[in-house]
C-alpha positions in Angstrom: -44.4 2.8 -23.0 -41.1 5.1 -23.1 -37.6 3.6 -24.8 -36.2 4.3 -21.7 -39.2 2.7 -19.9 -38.7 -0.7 -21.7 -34.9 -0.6 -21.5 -35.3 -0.4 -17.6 -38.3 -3.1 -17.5 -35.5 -5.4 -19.6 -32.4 -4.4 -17.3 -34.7 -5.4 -14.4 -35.4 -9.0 -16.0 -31.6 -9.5 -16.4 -29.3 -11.8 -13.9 -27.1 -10.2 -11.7 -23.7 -10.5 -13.2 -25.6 -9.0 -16.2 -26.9 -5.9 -14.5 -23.8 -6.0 -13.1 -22.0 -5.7 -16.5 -24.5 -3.1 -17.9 -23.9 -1.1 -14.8 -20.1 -0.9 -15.5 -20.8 -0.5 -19.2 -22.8 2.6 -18.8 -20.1 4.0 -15.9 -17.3 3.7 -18.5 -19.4 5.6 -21.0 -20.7 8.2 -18.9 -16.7 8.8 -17.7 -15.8 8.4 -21.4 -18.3 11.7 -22.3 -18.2 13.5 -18.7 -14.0 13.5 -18.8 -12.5 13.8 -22.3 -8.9 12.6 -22.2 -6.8 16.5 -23.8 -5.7 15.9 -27.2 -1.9 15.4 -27.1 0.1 17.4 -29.6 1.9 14.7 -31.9 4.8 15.4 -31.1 4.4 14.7 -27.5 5.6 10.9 -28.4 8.7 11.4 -29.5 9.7 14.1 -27.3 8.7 11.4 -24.4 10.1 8.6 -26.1 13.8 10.3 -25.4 13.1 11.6 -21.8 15.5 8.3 -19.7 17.8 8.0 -22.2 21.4 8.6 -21.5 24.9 6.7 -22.6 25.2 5.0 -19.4 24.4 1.4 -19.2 21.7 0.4 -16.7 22.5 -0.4 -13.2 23.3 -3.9 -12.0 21.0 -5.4 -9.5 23.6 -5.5 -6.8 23.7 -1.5 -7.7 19.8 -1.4 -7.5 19.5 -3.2 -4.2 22.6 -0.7 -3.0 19.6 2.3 -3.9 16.9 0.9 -2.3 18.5 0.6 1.2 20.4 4.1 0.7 16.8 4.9 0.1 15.4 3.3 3.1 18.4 4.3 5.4 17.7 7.9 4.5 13.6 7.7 4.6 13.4 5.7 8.2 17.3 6.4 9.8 18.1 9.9 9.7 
């Protein structure tokens, strides 16, 4: 009998949740191999890293909730 015989005759013989588990194991490894995350360059980090900031200090929630309904105003009013 075949590895890969055997290894289905023993999946076969497990409970659900098991299977179920195996199942998602392979998945992930088969989406691990089939779509390779692209190397970042190493710098990428710290070029990120400085992307929001500025010298303004962050908006109040009164100032937040002010956006949101400018926001929604705009998006369902006009």
């Amino acid at each position: 009998m075949s590895e890969l015989q055997e290894l289905r005759k023993k999946a076969l013989n497990l409970s659900v949740s098991d299977r179920l588990l195996l199942l998602k194991a392979i998945a992930d490894s088969l989406n691990r191999e089939l779509r390779p995350r692209p190397q970042l360059p190493p710098e990428f980090l710290d070029k990120f890293r400085g992307i929001g900031k500025t010298d303004n200090p962050p908006p109040t929630d009164a100032e937040v909730e002010a956006m949101l309904e400018e926001r929604l105003v705009e998006k369902y009013l006009k």
